[in-house]
C-alpha positions in Angstrom: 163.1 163.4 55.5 162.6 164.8 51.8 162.5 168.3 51.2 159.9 169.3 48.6 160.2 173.5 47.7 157.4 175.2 45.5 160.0 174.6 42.4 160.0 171.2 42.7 155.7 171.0 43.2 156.2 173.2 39.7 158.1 171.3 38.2 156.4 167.9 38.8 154.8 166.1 36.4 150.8 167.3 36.1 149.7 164.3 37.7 152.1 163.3 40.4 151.3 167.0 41.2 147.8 166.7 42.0 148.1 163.3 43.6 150.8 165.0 46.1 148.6 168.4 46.6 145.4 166.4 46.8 146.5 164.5 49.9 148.8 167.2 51.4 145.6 168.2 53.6 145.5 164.4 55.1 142.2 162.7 55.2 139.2 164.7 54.3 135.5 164.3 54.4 133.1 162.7 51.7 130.3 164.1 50.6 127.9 163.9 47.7 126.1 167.4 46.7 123.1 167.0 45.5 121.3 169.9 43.3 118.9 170.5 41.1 118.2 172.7 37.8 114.9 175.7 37.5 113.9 172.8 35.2 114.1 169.7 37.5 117.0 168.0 35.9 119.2 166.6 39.0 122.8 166.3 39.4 125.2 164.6 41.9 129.2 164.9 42.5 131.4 163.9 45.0 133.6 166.5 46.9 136.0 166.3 49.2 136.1 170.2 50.0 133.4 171.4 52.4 135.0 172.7 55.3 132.9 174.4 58.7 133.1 178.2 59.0 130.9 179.0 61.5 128.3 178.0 64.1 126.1 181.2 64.7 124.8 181.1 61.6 125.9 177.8 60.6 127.8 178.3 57.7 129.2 175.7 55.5 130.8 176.2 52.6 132.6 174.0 49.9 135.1 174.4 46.9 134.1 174.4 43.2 136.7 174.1 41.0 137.2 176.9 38.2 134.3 177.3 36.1 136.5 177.2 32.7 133.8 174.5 32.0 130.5 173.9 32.3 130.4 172.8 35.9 126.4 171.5 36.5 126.8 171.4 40.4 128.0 175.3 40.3 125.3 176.3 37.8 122.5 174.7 39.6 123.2 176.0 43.1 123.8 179.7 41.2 120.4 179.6 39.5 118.6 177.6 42.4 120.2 179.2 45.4 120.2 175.8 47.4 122.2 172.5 47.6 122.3 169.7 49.5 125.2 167.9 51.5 125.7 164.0 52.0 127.8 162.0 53.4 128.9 158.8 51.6 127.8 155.6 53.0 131.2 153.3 53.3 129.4 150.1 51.5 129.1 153.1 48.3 132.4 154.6 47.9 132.8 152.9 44.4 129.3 154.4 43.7 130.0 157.9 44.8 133.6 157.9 43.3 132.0 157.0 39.7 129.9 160.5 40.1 133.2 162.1 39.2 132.6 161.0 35.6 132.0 163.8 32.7 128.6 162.4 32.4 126.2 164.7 30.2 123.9 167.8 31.7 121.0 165.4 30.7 122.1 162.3 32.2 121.5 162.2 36.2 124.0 160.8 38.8 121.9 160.0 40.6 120.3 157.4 38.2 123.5 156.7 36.2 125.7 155.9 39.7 122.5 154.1 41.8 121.6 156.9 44.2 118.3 158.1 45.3 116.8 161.5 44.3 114.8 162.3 47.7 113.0 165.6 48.3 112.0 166.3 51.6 109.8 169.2 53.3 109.8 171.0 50.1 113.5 172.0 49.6 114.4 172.5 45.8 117.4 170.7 45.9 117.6 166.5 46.2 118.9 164.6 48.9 121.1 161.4 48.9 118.3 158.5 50.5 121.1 156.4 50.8 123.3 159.1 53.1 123.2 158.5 56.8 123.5 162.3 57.5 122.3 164.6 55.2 121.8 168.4 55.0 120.3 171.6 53.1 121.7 174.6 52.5 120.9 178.0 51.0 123.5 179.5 49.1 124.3 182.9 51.0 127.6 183.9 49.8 130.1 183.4 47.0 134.1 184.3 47.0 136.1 183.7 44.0 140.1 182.7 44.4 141.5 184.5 42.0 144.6 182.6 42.3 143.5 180.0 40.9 140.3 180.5 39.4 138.3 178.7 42.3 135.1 179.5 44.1 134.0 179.7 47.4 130.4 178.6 47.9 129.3 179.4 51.4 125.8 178.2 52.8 123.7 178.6 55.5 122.5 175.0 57.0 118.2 175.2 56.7 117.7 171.0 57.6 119.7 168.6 58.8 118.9 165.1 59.0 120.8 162.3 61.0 119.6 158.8 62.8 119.1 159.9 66.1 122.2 157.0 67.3 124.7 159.3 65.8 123.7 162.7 67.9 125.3 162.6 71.1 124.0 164.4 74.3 126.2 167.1 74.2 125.7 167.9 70.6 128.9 166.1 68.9 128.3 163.6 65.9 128.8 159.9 66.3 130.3 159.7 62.8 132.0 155.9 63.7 128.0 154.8 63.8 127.0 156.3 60.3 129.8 154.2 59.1 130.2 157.2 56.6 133.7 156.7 54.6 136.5 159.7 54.0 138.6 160.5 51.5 142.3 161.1 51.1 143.6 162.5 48.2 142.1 162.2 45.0 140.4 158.5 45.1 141.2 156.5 47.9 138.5 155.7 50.4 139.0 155.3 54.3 136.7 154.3 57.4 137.5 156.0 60.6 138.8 154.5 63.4 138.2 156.6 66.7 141.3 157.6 68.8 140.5 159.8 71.5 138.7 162.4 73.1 139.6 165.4 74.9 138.0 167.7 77.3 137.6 171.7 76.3 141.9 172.4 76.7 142.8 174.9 78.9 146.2 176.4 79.2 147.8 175.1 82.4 146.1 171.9 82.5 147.4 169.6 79.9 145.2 167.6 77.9 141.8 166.1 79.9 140.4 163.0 78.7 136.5 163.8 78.1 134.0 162.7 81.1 
């Protein structure tokens, strides 16, 4: 087994260094954030940072990279206080992955990468049509990483909006029926394949199979 030490990730060249820190965390999910500017102007990018951080309220949040340059996604949810979150269809991914592009403050992603801008009960900020699960959130919080220069966005979910095949009885997501794609690293695409599932664990027991 290879033995990689915090010299050697230093010492790597830049971009076998992000390839190998990109997919240290494993498969992650795939989303599209959709916002909008105070003047209407919509933008689009694909992230692969939004992570859970809490149920009551339901907090989301999701990391911005450093704001060294103009970053449209961070400066519209900052002067619009809302955002949206949507999963990537897997028939898209080459679609969603080309959002990535520098592509100019007037130029939309949405329109330059084949998405539609869809506004729903009158939240500011744009939903993907095209996402099988979709959701709004109001910016409630903001924690910079002063590390590294990164930014912690955290919102509070306000809509959420799924097809009712991939809400289970109990609450948990169907995410195999949305056919929604994940990402590992920094470009390569995955479906999910379901393994297994478990019953709440208690110590004592061993794993349960769920009923």
């Amino acid at each position: 087994m290879r033995h990689i030490t915090a010299a050697d990730i230093k010492a790597f060249d830049k971009l076998f260094r992000l390839n190998l820190v990109n997919g240290l965390p494993g498969y992650k999910p795939a989303n599209l954030i959709g916002t909008a500017a105070p003047d209407g102007a919509t933008n689009l990018a694909i992230f692969s940072s939004v992570l859970h951080l809490g149920s009551d309220p339901a907090l989301l949040g999701m990391v911005t990279r450093p704001t060294t340059v103009p970053r449209h996604t961070y400066e519209n949810i900052r002067a619009t206080g809302c955002f949206t979150i949507n999963h990537v269809p897997a028939s898209l991914v080459g679609e969603a992955h080309y959002t990535s592009a520098n592509f100019a403050r007037e130029e939309s992603e949405f329109a330059q990468c084949g998405f539609t801008a869809s506004y729903r009960h009158n939240f500011p900020a744009p939903y993907v049509a095209e996402s099988p699960i979709s959701i709004g959130l109001r910016l409630v919080d903001e924690l910079p990483i002063e590390r590294n220069g990164t930014v912690l966005l955290i919102g509070e979910v306000a809509h959420v909006y799924l097809p009712e095949a991939a809400l289970n009885p109990d609450g948990t997501l169907n995410l195999p029926a949305t056919d929604a794609a994940c990402i590992s690293g920094l470009d390569a695409y995955h479906r999910v394949t379901p393994l297994a599932e478990f019953a709440y664990a208690r110590a004592g027991q061993g794993p349960q199979p769920k009923s």
